[in-house]
C-alpha positions as CSV (number, residue, x, y, z in Angstrom):
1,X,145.9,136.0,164.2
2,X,146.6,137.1,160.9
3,X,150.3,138.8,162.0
4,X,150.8,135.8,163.5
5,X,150.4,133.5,160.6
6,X,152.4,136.0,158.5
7,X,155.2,136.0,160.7
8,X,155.3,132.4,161.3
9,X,155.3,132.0,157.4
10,X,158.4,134.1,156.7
11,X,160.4,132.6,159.2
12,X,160.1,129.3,157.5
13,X,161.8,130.7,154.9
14,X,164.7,132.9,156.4
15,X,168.4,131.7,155.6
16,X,170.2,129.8,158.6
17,X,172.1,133.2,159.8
18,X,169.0,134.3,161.0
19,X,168.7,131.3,163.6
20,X,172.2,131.8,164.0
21,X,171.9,135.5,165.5
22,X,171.0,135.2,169.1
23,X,168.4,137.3,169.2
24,X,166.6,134.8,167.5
25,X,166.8,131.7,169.7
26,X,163.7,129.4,169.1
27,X,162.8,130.6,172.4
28,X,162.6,134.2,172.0
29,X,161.3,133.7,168.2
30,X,158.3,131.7,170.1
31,X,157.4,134.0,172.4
32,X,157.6,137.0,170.3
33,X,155.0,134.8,168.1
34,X,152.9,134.4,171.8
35,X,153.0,137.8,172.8
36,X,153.4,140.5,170.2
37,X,150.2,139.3,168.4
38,X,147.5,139.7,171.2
39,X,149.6,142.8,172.2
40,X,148.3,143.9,169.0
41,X,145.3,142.9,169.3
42,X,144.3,144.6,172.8
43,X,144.2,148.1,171.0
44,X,142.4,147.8,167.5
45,X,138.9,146.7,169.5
46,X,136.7,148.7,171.7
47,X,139.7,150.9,173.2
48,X,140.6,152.2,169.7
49,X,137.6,153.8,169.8
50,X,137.9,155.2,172.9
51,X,140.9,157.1,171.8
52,X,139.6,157.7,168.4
53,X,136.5,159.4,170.6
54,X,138.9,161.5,172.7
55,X,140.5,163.3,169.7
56,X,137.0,163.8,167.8
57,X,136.4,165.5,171.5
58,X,139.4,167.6,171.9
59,X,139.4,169.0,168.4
60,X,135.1,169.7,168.6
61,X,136.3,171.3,172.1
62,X,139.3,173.2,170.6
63,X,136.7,175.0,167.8
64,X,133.8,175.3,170.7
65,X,136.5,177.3,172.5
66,X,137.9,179.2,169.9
67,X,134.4,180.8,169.1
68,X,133.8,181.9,172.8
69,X,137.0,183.0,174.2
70,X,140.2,182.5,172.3
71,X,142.5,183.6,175.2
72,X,141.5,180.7,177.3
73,X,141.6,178.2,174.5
74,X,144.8,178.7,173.6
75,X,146.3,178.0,176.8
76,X,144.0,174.9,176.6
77,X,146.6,174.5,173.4
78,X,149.2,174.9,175.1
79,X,148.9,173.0,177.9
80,X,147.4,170.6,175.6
81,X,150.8,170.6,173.6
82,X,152.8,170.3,176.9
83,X,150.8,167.3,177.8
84,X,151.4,166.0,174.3
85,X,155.2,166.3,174.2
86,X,155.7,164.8,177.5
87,X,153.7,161.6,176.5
88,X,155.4,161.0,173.0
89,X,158.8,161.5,175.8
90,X,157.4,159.1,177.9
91,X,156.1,156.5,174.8
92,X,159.7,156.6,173.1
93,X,161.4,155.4,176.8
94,X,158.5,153.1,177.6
95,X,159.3,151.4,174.1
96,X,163.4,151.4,174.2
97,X,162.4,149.2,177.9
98,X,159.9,147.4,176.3
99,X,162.5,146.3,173.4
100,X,165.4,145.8,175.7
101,X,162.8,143.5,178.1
102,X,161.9,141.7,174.8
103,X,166.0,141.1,173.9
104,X,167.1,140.0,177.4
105,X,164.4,137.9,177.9
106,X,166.6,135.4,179.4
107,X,163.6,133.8,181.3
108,X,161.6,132.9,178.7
109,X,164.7,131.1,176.9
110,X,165.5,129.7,179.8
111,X,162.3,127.7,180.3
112,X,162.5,126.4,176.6
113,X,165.6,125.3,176.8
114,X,165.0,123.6,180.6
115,X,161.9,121.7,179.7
116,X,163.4,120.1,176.2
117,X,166.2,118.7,177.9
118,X,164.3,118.1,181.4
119,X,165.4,114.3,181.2
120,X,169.1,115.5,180.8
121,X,168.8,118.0,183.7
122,X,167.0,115.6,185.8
123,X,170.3,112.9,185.1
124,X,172.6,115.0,185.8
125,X,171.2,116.4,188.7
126,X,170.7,119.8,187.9
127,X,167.2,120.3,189.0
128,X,168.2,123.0,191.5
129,X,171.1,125.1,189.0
130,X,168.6,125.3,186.8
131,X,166.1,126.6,188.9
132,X,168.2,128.9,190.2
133,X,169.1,129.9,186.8
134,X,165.6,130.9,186.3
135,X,164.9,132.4,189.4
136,X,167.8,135.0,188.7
137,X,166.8,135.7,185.4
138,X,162.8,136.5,186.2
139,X,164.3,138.5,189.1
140,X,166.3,140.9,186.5
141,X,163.3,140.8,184.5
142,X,161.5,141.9,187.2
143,X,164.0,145.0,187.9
144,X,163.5,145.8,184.9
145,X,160.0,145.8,185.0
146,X,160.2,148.0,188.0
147,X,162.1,150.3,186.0
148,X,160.1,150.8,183.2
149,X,156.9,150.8,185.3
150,X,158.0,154.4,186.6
151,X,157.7,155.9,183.9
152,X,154.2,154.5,183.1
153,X,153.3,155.8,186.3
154,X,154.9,158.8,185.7
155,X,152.8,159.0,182.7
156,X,149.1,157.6,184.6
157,X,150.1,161.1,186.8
158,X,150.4,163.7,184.1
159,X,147.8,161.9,182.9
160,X,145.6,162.1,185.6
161,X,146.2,165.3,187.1
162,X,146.1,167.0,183.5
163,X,142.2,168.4,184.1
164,X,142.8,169.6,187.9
165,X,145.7,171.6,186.3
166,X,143.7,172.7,183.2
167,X,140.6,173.4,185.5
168,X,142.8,175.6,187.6
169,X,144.4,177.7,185.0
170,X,141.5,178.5,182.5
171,X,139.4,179.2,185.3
172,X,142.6,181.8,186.8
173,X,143.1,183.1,182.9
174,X,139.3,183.0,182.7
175,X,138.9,185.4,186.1
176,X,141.4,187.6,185.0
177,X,139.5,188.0,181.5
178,X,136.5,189.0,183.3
179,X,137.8,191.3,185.2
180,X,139.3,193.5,182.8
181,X,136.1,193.0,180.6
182,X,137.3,191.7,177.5
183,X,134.5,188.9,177.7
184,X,130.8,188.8,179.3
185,X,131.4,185.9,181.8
186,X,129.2,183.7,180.1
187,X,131.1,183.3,176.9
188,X,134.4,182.5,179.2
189,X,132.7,180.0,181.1
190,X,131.5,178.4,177.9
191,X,135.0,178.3,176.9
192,X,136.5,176.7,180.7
193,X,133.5,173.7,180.0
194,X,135.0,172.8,176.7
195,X,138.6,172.8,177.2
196,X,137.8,170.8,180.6
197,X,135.4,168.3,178.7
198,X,138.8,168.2,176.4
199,X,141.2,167.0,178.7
200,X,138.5,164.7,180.7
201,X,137.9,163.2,177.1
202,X,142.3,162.8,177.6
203,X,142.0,161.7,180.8
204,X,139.7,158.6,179.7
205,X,142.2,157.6,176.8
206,X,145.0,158.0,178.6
207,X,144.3,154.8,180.4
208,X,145.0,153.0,177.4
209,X,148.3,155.1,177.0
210,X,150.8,152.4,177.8
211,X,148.9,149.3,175.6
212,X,149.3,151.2,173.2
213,X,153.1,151.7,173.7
214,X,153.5,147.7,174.0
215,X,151.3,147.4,170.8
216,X,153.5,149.8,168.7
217,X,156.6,148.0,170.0
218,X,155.0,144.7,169.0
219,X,154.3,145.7,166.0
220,X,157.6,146.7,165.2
221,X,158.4,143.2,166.0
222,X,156.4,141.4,163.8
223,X,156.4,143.4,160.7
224,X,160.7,143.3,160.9
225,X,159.5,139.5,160.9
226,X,156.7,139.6,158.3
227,X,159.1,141.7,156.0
228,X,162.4,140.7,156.1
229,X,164.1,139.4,153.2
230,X,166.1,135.8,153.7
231,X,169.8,136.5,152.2
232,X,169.5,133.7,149.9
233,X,166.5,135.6,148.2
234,X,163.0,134.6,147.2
235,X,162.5,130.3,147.3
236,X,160.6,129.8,144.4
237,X,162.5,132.7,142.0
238,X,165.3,130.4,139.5
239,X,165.9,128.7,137.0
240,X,163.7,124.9,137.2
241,X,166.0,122.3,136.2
242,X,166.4,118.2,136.8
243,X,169.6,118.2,137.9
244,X,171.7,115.1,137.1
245,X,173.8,114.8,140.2
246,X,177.3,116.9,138.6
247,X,178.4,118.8,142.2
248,X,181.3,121.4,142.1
249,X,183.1,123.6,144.4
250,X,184.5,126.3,142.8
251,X,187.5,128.5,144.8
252,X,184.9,128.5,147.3
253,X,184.9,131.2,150.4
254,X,182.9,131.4,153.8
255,X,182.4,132.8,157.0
256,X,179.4,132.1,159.1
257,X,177.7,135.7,159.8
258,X,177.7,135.7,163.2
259,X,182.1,135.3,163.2
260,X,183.1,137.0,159.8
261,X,186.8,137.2,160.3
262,X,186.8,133.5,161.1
263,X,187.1,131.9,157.4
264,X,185.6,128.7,157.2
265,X,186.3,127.7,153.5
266,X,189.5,129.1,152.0
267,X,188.8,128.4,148.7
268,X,187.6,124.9,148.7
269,X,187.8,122.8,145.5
270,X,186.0,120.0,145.0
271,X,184.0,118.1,142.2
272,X,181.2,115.0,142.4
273,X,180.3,113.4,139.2
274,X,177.1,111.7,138.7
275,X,176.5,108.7,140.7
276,X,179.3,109.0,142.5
277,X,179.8,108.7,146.2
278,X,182.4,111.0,147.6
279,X,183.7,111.0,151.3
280,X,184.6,114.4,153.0
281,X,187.0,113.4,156.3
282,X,189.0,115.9,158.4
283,X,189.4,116.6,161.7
284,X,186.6,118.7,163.7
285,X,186.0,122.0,162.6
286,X,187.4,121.9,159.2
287,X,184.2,122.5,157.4
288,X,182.9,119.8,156.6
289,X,179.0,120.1,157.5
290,X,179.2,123.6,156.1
291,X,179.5,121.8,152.6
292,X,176.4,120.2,153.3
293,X,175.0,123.1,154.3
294,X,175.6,124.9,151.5
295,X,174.5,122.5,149.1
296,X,171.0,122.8,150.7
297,X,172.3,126.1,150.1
298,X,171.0,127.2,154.2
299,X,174.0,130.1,153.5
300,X,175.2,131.3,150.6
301,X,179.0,131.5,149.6
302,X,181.0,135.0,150.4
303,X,183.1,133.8,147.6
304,X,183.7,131.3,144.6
305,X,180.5,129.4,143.4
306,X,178.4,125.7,143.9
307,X,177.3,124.4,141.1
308,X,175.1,121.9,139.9
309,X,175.4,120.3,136.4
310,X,177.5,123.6,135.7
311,X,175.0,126.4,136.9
312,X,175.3,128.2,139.6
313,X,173.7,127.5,142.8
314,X,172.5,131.1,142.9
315,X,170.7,130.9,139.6
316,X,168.3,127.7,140.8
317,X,165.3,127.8,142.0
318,X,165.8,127.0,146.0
319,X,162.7,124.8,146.6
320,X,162.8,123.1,143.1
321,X,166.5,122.1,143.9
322,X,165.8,121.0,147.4
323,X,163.2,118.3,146.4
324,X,165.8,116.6,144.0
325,X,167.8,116.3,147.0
326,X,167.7,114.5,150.6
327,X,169.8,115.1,154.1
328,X,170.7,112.3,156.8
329,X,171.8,113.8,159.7
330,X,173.5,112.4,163.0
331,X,170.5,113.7,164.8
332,X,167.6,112.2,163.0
333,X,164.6,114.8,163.7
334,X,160.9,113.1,163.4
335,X,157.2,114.7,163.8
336,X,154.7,113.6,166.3
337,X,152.6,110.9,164.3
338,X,152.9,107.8,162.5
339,X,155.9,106.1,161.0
340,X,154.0,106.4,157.7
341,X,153.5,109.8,158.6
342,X,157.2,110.8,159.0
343,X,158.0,109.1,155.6
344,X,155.4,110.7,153.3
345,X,156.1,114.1,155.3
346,X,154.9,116.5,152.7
347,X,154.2,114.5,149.8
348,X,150.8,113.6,150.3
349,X,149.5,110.2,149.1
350,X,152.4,108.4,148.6
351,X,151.8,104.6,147.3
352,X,152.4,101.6,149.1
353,X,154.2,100.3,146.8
354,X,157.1,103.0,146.9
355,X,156.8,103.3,150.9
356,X,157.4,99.6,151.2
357,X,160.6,99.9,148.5
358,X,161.9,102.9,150.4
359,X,161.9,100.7,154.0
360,X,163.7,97.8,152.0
361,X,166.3,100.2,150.9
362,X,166.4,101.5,154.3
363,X,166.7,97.9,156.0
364,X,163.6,99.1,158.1
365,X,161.4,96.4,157.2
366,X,162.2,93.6,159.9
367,X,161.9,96.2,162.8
368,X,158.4,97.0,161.3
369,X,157.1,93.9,161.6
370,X,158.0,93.2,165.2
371,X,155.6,96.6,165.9
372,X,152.1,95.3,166.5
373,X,150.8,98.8,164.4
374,X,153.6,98.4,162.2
375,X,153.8,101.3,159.6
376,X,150.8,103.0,162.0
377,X,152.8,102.8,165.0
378,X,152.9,106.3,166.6
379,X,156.5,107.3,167.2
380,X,156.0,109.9,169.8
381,X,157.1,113.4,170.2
382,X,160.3,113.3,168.7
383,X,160.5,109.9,167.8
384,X,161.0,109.3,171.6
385,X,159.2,106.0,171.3
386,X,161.9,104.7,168.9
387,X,165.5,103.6,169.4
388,X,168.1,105.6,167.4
389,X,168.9,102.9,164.9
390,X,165.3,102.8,164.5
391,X,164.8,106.7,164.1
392,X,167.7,107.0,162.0
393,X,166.1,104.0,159.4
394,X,163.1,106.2,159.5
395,X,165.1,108.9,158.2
396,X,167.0,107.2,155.1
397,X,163.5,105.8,153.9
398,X,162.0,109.1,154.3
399,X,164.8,110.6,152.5
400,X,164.7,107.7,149.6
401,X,161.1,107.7,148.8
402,X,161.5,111.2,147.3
403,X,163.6,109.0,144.8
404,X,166.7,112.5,144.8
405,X,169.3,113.2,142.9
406,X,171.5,114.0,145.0
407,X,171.6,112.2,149.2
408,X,173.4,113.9,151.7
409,X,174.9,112.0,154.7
410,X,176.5,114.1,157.5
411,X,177.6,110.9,160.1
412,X,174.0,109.4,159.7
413,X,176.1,106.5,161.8
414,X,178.2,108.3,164.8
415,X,175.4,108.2,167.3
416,X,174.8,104.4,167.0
417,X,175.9,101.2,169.2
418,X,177.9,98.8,166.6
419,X,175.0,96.6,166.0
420,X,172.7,99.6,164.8
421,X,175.3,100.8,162.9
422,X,176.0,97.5,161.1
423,X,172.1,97.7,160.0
424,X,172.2,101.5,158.9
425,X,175.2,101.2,156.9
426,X,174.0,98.3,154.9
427,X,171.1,100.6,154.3
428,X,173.2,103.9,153.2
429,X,175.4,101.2,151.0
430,X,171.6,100.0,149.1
431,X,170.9,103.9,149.2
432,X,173.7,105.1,147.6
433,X,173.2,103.1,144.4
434,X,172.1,105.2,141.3
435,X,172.8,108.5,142.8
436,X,175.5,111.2,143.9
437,X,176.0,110.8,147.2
438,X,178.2,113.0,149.5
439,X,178.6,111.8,152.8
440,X,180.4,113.0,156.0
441,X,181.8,109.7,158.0
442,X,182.8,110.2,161.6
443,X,184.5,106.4,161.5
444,X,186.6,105.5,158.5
445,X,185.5,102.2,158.1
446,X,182.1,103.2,156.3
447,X,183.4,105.3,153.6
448,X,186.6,102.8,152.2
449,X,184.6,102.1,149.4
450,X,183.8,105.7,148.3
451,X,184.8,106.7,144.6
452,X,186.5,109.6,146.2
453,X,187.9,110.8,149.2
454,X,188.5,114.5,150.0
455,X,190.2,115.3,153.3
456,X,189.3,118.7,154.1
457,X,191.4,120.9,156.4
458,X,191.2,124.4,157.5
459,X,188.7,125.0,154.6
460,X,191.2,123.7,151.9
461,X,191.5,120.1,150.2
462,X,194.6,118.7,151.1
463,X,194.4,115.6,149.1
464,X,192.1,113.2,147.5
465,X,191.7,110.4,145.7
466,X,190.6,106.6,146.7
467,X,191.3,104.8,150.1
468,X,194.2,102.6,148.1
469,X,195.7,106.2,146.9
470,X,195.7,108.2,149.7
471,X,197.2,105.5,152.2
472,X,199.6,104.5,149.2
473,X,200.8,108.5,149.8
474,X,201.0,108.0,153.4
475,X,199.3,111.7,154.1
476,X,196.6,113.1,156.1
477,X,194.9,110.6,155.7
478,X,196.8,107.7,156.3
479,X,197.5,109.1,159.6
480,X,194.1,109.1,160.3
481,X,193.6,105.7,159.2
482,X,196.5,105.1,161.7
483,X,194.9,106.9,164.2
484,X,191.6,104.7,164.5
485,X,193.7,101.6,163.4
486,X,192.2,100.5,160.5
487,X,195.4,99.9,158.2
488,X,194.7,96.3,158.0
């Protein structure tokens, strides 16, 4: 339990190119959590001491030998060493399948991803591709399986067999000693018993031979997890400042990871001032929620600096900066609970007083009052039991009761219907007074009144300035305007 934990911990802290590798999928990062830790588990109990028993045995046999016929003993040794080098063979290819079971573990992916989106599978009438989908995967699994189960049978053989070959060879070697009277027969025999009781006492561990193979693989596993380092460094190392809200981007660079000759930023230069409210528009692509991204600082820049209140991102304490700021998303992603509960998330007692101003600002209130629980109503797993207008209200007031600095919008209205968007943009407008706001607006109409506009293009700024500027310059982004007819 307690590798479990610890790995579970660290990965709340890893940087987003972690998720973004694919070998670490929620799916596989969940079952390596399921599995690797009772893998573990199965050899530090009673079989341990099995083995632990075994070696006490072999080496008490070795010394028992060595003092009545040291001939025969050492081709106990040998044989002993033979047995030895084939199983550490046999561990090292039993791991490299174990490991390349554990990365194309397409099943087990699979079945995440099937049973979160069952409803969307079951609408488009997918049932049976998906099945299928399944079925194929578990059945390469299972080749594999195959595959690497010869060798552990190999292994249970050598295993096995090891004391019928030892008994026939020391008691050969043994003969042959007696017959040429270099030992009285008793003193040869003594020495046959103990290497035999030797490689029984193998014979009985050996058992546990390939749990102990998945176990050291496992382990590997989780302590890679447990230990690794997140790129954007230790959460709660920086510099503890209240920022005021002053954003910059400085000749910024970027490439995600995972595609590092594909240059998202080109040296991207921006500023927010305090209390301002600055639009980033663009087409799709352009880099746009990787500013956001980077201001929650999920990567870091390959180039160029963010800073806040003119220090550098780098030099701020991650955790300290992320509480003096708040993220609505297009998605809006709630807990299992209360609508209380979702609001408060990780604040602890929260007054009433503050939860109710944060619902006002949100324009949540009137849609509270038609729940019979009202601010107790459960909202299901993942908010299913909510609409998305309601969901997405649930989301600005959690983000405003945290009072921040700094709000982040990244099209908190492109998923609505028009009447749902009408009540979550009033919302944003309230929730946007006071405090630097950058916001990410899918239709134009919302962010008109913005102090500043940035229209961001392959990773550059290729103007800015305010709605009656920039369509007075009949650019970018008057031809955008154009595009969704909103000139008028």
């Amino acid at each position: 339990m307690r590798f479990r934990v610890q790995s579970f911990r660290n990965l709340l802290f890893q940087d987003a190119s972690y998720f973004d590798n694919p070998a670490h999928t929620p799916g596989k990062l969940i079952t390596r959590l399921a599995t690797d830790a009772p893998n573990i588990k199965a050899v530090i109990d009673g079989r341990a001491l099995q083995v632990i028993y075994a070696v006490t045995a072999i080496i008490a046999c070795v010394v028992i030998g060595f003092v009545y016929c040291w001939q025969v003993t050492l081709l106990g040794i040998g044989l002993l060493f033979l047995l030895a080098t084939s199983m550490i063979w046999l561990a090292r290819t039993i791991m490299n399948k174990n490991i390349e079971l554990i990365k194309n573990d397409e099943a087990g992916r699979l079945a995440i991803e099937t049973i979160e989106n069952v409803r969307t599978i079951q609408l488009l009438t997918r049932t049976t591709l998906f099945y299928s989908r399944y079925e194929s995967a578990s059945k390469h699994q299972k080749r594999s399986e195959l595959t690497k189960g010869i060798f552990e049978g190999i292994n249970f053989t050598i295993s096995q067999s090891f004391t019928y070959i030892m008994m026939c060879l020391t008691y050969a070697v043994g003969i042959h000693i007696i017959y040429t009277q270099q030992k009285t027969s008793d003193n040869v025999f003594r020495s046959i018993i103990a290497m035999l009781l030797g490689s029984v006492a193998v014979m009985n561990s050996s058992a546990y031979f390939p749990e102990f193979v998945k176990a050291r693989t496992a382990a590997g596993l989780l302590f890679s997890m447990i230990y690794r380092k997140p790129k954007t460094g230790d959460a709660d190392k920086g510099e503890k400042v209240t920022i005021r809200g002053n954003i910059l981007f400085d000749d910024v660079k970027f490439s995600y990871p995972q595609r590092p000759r594909q240059p998202v930023m080109r040296g991207l230069q921006f500023s927010a001032q305090r209390g301002q409210t600055v639009a980033l528009v663009g087409p799709s692509g352009s880099g746009k929620s990787t500013i956001i991204s980077m201001l929650e600082r999920f990567y870091d820049a390959t180039g160029g600096s963010v800073r806040f209140d003119g220090k550098d991102i780098k030099t701020l304490s991650l955790n300290h900066l992320r509480t003096q700021m708040a993220l609505v998303g297009q998605e809006p992603r709630l807990f299992a609970g209360t609508i209380k509960d979702n609001i408060c998330f990780g604040l602890g007692e929260v007054p009433m007083e503050q939860i109710n101003r944060a619902l006002e600002l949100a324009n949540a209130k009137r849609f509270l009052s038609n729940l019979p629980a009202g601010i107790d109503t459960e909202v299901g797993e993942k908010g299913t039991q909510l609409s998305g207008g309601q969901k997405q209200r649930i989301a600005i007031a959690r983000a405003l009761v945290r009072d921040p600095k700094i709000l982040l919008l990244d099209e908190a209205t492109s998923a609505l219907d028009s009447e749902s968007e009408r009540a979550v943009q009033e919302a944003l407008d309230l929730a946007r007074e006071g405090r630097t706001c950058i916001t990410i607006a899918h239709r134009l109409s919302s962010i008109q009144n913005a102090d500043l506009i940035v229209y961001v293009e392959n990773g550059k700024v290729r103007e800015s300035g305010t709605h009656s500027q920039l369509m007075h310059r009949k650019g970018r982004y008057y031809q955008l305007i154009k595009k969704q007819d909103l000139a008028t």
